[in-house]
C-alpha positions in Angstrom: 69.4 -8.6 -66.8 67.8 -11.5 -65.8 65.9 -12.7 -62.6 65.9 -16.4 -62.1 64.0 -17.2 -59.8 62.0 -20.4 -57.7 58.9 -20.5 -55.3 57.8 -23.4 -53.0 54.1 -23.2 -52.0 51.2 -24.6 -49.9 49.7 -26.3 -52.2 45.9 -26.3 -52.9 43.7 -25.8 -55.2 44.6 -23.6 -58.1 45.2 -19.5 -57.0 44.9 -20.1 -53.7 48.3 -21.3 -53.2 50.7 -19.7 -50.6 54.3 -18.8 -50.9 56.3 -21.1 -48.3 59.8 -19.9 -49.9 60.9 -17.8 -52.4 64.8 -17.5 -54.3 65.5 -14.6 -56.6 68.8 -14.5 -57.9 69.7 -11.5 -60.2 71.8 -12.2 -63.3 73.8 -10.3 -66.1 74.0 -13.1 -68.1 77.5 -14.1 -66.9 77.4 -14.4 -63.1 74.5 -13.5 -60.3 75.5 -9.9 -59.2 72.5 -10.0 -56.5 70.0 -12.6 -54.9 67.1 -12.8 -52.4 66.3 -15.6 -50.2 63.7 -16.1 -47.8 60.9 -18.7 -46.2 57.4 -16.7 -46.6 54.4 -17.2 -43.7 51.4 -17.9 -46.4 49.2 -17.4 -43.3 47.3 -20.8 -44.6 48.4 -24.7 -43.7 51.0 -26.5 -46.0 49.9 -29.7 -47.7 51.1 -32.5 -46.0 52.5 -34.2 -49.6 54.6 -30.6 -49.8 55.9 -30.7 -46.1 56.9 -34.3 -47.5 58.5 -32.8 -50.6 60.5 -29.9 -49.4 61.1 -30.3 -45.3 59.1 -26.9 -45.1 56.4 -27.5 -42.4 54.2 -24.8 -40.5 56.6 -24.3 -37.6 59.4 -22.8 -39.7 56.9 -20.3 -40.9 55.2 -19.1 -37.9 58.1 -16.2 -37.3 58.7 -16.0 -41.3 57.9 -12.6 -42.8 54.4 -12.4 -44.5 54.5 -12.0 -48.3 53.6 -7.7 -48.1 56.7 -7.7 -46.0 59.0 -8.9 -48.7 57.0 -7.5 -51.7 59.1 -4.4 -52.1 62.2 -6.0 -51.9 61.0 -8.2 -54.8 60.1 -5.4 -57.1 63.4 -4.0 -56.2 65.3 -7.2 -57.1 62.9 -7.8 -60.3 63.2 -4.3 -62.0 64.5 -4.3 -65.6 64.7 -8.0 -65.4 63.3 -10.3 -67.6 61.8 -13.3 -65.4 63.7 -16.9 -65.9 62.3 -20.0 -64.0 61.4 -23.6 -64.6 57.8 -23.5 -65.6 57.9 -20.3 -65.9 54.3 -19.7 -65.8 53.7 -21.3 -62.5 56.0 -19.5 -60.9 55.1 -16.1 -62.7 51.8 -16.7 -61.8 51.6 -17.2 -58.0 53.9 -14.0 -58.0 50.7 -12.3 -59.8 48.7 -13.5 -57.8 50.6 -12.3 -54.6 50.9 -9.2 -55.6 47.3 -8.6 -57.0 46.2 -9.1 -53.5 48.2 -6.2 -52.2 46.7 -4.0 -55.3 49.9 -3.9 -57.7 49.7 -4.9 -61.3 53.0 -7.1 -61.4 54.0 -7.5 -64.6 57.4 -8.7 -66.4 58.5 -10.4 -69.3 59.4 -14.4 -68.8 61.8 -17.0 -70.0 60.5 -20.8 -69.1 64.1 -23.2 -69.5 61.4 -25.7 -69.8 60.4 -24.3 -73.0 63.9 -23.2 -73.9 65.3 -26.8 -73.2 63.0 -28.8 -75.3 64.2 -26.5 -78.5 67.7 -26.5 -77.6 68.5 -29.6 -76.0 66.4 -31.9 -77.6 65.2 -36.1 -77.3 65.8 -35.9 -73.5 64.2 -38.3 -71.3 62.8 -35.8 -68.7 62.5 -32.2 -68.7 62.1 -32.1 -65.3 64.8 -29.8 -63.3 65.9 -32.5 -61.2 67.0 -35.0 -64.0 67.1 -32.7 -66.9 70.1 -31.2 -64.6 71.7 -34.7 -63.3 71.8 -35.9 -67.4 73.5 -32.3 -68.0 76.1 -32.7 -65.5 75.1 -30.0 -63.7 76.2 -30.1 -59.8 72.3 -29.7 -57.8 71.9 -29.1 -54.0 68.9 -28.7 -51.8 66.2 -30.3 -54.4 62.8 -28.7 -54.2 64.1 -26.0 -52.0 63.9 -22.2 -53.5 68.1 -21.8 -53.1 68.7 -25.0 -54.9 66.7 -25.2 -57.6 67.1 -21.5 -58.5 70.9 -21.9 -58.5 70.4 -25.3 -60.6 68.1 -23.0 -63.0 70.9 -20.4 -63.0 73.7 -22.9 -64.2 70.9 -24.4 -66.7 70.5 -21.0 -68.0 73.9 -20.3 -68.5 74.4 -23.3 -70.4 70.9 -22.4 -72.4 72.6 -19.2 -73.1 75.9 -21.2 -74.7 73.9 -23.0 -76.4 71.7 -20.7 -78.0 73.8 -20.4 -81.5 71.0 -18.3 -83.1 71.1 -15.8 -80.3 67.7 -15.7 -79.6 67.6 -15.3 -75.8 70.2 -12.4 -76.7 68.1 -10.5 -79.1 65.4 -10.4 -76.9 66.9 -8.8 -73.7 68.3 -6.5 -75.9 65.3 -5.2 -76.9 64.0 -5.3 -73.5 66.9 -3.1 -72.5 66.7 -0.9 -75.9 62.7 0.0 -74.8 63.5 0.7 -71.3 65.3 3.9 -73.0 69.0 2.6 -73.0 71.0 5.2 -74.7 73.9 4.4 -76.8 77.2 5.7 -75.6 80.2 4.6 -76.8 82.5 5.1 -74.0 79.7 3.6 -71.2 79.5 0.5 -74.2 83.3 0.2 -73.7 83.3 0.2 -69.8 81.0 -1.9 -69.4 82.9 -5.1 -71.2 85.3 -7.2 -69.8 89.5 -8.0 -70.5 88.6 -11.3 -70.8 88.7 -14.0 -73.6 85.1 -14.9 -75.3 82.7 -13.7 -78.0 81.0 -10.1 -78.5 77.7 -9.4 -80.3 77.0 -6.0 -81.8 73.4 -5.1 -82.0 71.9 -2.0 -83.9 69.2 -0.2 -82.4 66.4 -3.0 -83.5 67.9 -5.5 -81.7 69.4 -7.3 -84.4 73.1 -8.2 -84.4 75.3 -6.5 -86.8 78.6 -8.1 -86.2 79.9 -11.0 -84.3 83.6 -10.7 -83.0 85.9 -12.9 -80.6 89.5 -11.7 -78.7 91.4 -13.2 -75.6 90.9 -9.2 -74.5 86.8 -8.1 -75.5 87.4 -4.4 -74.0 90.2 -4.3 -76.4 89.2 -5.3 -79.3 85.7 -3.7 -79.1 87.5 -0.3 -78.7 89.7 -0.4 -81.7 86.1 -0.9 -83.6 85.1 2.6 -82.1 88.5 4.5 -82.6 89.1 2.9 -86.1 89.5 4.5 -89.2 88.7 2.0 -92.2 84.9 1.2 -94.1 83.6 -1.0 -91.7 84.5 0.3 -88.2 83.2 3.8 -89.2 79.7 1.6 -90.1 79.9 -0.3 -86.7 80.4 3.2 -85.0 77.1 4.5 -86.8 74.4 1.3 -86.1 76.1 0.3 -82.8 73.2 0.5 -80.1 74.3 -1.8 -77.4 76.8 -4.7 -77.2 76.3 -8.0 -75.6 79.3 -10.9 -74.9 79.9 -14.1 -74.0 82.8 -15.5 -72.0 84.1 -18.2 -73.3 88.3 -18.8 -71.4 89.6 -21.2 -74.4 90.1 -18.7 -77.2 89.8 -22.1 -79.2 86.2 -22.3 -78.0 85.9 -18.4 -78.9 87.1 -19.4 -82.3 84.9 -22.5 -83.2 82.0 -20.3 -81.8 82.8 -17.2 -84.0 82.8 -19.4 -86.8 79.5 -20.8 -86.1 77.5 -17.9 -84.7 78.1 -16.3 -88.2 77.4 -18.4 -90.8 74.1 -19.2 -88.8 73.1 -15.6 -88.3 74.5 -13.8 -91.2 75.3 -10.5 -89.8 76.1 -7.7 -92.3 79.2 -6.8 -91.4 80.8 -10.0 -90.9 80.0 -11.1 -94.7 83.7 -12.0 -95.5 83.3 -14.8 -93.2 79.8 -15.7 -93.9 81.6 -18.5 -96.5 85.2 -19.7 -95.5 88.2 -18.2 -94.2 90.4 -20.7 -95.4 91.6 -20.3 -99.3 94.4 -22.2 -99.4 94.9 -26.0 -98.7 97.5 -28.7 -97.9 97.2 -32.0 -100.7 99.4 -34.7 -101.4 99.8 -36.4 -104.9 102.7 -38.6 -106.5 104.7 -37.0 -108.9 106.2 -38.3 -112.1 109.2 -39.7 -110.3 107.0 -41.6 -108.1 107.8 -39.3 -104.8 105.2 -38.5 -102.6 104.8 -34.4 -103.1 103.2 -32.2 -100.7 102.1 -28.8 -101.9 100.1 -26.2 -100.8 97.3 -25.3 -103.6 94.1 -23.0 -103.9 91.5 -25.3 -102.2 89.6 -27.4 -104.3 86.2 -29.1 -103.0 86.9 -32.0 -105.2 90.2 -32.7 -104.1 91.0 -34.5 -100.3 92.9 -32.0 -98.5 95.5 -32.6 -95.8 94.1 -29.1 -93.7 93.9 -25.6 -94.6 95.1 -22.0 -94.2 93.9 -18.1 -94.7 96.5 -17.4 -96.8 99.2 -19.0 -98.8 102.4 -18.0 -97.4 100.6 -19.1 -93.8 100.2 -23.0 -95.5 104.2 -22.4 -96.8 105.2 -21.5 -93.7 103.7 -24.6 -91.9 105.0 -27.1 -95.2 108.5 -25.8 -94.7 108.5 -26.7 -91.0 106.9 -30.0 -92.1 109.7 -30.8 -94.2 112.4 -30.0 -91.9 110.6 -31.9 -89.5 109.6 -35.2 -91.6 113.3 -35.1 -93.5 111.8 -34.5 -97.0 112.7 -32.5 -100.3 112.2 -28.9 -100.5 112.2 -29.1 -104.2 109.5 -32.2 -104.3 107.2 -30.0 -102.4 107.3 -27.0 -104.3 109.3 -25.0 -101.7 112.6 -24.6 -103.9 112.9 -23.7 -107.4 116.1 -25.3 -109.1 117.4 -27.8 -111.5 119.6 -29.3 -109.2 119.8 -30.1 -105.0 117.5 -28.1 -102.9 118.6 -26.0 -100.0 117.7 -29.0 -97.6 120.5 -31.4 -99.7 123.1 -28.8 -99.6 123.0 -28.5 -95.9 122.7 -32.7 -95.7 119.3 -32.1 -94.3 117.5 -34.2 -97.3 118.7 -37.3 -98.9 118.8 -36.7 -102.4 114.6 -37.1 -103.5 115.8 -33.7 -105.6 117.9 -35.3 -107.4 116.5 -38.8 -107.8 119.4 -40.3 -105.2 116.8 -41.6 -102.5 114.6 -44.6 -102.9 111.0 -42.9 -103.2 109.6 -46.0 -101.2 111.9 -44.8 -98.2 111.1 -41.1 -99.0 107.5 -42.1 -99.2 107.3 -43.7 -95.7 108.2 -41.0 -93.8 105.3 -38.8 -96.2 103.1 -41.3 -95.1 104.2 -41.0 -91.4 103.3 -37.6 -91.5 99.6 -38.2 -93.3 99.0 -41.0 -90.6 99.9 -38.6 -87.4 98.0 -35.6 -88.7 95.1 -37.5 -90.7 92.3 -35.8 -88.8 89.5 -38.3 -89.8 91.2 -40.9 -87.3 91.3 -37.8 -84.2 89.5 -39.8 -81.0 90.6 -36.6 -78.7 89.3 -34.0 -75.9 91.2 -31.0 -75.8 91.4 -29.8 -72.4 91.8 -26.0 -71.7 91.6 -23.3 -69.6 87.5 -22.2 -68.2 86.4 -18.9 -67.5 87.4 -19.3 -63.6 90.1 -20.7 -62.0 88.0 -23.1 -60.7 86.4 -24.3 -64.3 88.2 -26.1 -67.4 87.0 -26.1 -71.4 86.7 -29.8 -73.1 86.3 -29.4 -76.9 85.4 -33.4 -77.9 86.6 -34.9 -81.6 85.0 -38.1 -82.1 86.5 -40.2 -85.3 87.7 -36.8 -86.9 84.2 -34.6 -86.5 84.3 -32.3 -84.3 81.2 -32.7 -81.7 80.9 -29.6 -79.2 82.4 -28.3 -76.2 81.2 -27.5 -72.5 82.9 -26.1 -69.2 83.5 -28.3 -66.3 84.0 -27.8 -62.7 87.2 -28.9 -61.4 85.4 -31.3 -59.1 84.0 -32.8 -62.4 86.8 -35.2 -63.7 86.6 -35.4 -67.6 87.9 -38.6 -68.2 86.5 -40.6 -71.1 84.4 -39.4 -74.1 80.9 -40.7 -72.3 81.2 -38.7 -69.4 81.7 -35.5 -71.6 78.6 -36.4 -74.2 76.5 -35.8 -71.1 77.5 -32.2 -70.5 78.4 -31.2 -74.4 77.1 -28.4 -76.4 76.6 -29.6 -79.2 78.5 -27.9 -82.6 78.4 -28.1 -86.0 81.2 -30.0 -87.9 82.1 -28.6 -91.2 85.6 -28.0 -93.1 86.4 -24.3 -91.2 86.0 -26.0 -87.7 88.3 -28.8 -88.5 90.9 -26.6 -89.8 90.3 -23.9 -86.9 91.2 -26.6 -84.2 94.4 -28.5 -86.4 95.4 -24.7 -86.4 95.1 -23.5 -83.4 96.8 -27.1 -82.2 99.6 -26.3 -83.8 100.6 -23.0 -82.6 99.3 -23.2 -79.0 99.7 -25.2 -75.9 96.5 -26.3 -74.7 95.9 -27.7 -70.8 96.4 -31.9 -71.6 95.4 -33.6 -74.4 93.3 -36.7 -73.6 93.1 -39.8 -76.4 90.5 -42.2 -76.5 
């Protein structure tokens, strides 16, 4: 649990700032389940540049409460949280400070997005929250007021947290939780997950993830690991010490961030798809009688493959529906064993390449047909899908056949062209598993629209 939080001060010299206004907003990691919000009396004068800054002047304090007046409600919101704010250690510090004038040793771990943005968004111009959220696309209200900027912090966060592909920020709140004496309880683990689409993490009692997971139904899927039978659930149901998710809406997205998370964090029970999934390949070559065959092979590094599959009757299954499709020869591609007319010919569904009775240039054009609509290297496209509200959508970007990120949008937000999205992306790795994840999953499943560029 998190506590993302802002304060607006006096200003002054250094500790003898005052609280003006204070925003605490309490979050699980996936949406704020509690805030507090309140102007403080600092019992000293504001600093005319800060009255200018916020619209906070002296008046609106006068019947504010005073600081020991709101202190418990602070430790209430605050406990078991690890403290999140912009500049962390400003903020963490006037709270100290506060508090060590009433007597009470306040003490929490922090999180600084200042710190956390310069790792994980990189080379921007400013990392101040104002325009480090306006370049992110991220929707800002009430600047340099408590409530704004701690909801801005919260959304930056969140994104921080999507972003975070070696799970850093998640490793460390589970061991907060693990030493404030979390015990591990299968059934409470369960409860406490959601039917929704996304990503789980299982951690072992050190913290460390074990296993990485995805399923358009978490709860589910998570508690077939703790009533299976087989090698590996039995292991996950011995080191399982608390499990951790993220929400992702596009089961795409879950996908490409499955495939990801794992080969960058290695986790030992995920080691069959630490290298790739996908054994089996799609190539074309000319044969001896000059037709252009397409045939579904053991994948080959060396060779240029068309896209790829987990298994080999998968890649048949998709060539057969290719060659119905396209009009070509069962028997060219490897589909239909015989000496004479395939299947296809008998039916009048192919025109003779079996049997040498159609022109291969004619036969060719329509292979090539299919290799220029499904050549992936060309791909200018955003896939637009379903968000994790009703009110959010998923944008998963390919830009000249590489696969560049994804990020959630507001409904409000129109994702039009590819340069509004690069503002708001998370940024992904490209590699051969992502681009046969998404020509996969684009195959089989309707998606929101499509939009070309």
């Amino acid at each position: 649990m998190y506590a993302i939080l802002d304060i607006e001060t006096t200003g002054g010299q250094y500790n003898e700032e005052g609280i003006t206004e204070i925003a605490i907003y309490k979050f699980d990691g996936h949406e704020v389940v509690d805030q507090f919000i309140s102007l403080v009396n600092p019992e000293k004068p504001i600093q005319p540049f800060v009255v200018k800054l916020t619209g906070i002047n002296n008046a609106m304090l006068r019947s504010a409460p005073k600081f020991y007046e709101v202190a418990k409600r602070i430790i209430e919101i605050t406990e078991g949280t690890i403290v999140v704010a912009h500049n962390a250690s400003f903020d963490y510090r006037i709270l100290q400070t506060e508090f060590r004038r009433l007597g009470y040793d306040f003490k929490k771990q922090t999180l600084c997005t200042v710190e956390l943005s310069k790792k994980l968004i990189p080379d921007q111009a400013s990392y101040s929250l104002g325009k480090l959220v306006r370049a992110l696309g991220i929707p800002m209200a009430d600047r340099h007021r408590a409530s704004g900027d701690a909801l801005a912090t919260v959304k930056l966060f969140k994104m921080l947290l999507a972003k975070d592909v070696e799970k850093e920020i998640l490793k460390s709140f589970v061991k907060t939780e693990i030493k404030s004496g979390m015990s591990p309880k299968l059934l409470d683990i369960v409860e406490n997950l959601p039917s929704k689409t996304g990503i789980y993490y299982i951690h072992n009692e050190n913290g460390d993830l074990i296993y990485i997971g995805k399923s358009k139904n978490i709860k589910k899927r998570v508690n077939q690991h703790f009533t299976g039978s087989n090698s590996k659930s039995k292991k996950i149901q011995r080191d399982v010490f608390a499990i951790t998710f993220e929400e992702t809406g596009s089961e795409l997205i879950a996908l490409l961030k499955e495939s990801e998370e794992i080969k960058i964090n290695k986790p030992i029970y995920n080691r069959a798809q630490r290298k790739t999934i996908f054994q089996y390949a799609l190539y074309a070559h000319k044969n001896k009688e000059g037709y252009m065959a397409l045939t579904v092979e053991k994948a080959d590094g060396r060779k240029k493959e068309i896209t790829s599959f987990t298994t080999l009757q998968e890649g048949k299954n998709v060539l057969f529906k290719i060659t119905e499709k396209y009009n070509l020869c069962q028997k060219v591609n490897g589909l239909y064993d015989t000496q004479n007319g395939c299947f296809q010919y008998k039916i009048s569904a192919c025109n003779g390449a079996c049997l040498g009775k159609e022109n291969a240039d004619d036969y060719n054009e329509r292979v090539f047909d299919f290799l220029e609509e499904n050549a992936f290297e060309n791909n200018n496209m955003i896939v637009v899908d379903k968000g994790r509200s009703f009110e959010e959508r998923s944008a998963v970007l390919i830009e000249n056949g590489v696969y560049k990120g994804y990020c959630f949008f507001d409904l409000n937000y129109q994702i039009t062209n590819v340069n509004v999205l690069k503002n708001i992306i998370i940024a992904m790795q490209h590699n051969r598993d992502v681009k046969t994840i998404i020509q996969s999953y684009l195959r089989k499943n309707k998606v929101t629209k499509i939009i070309t560029f």
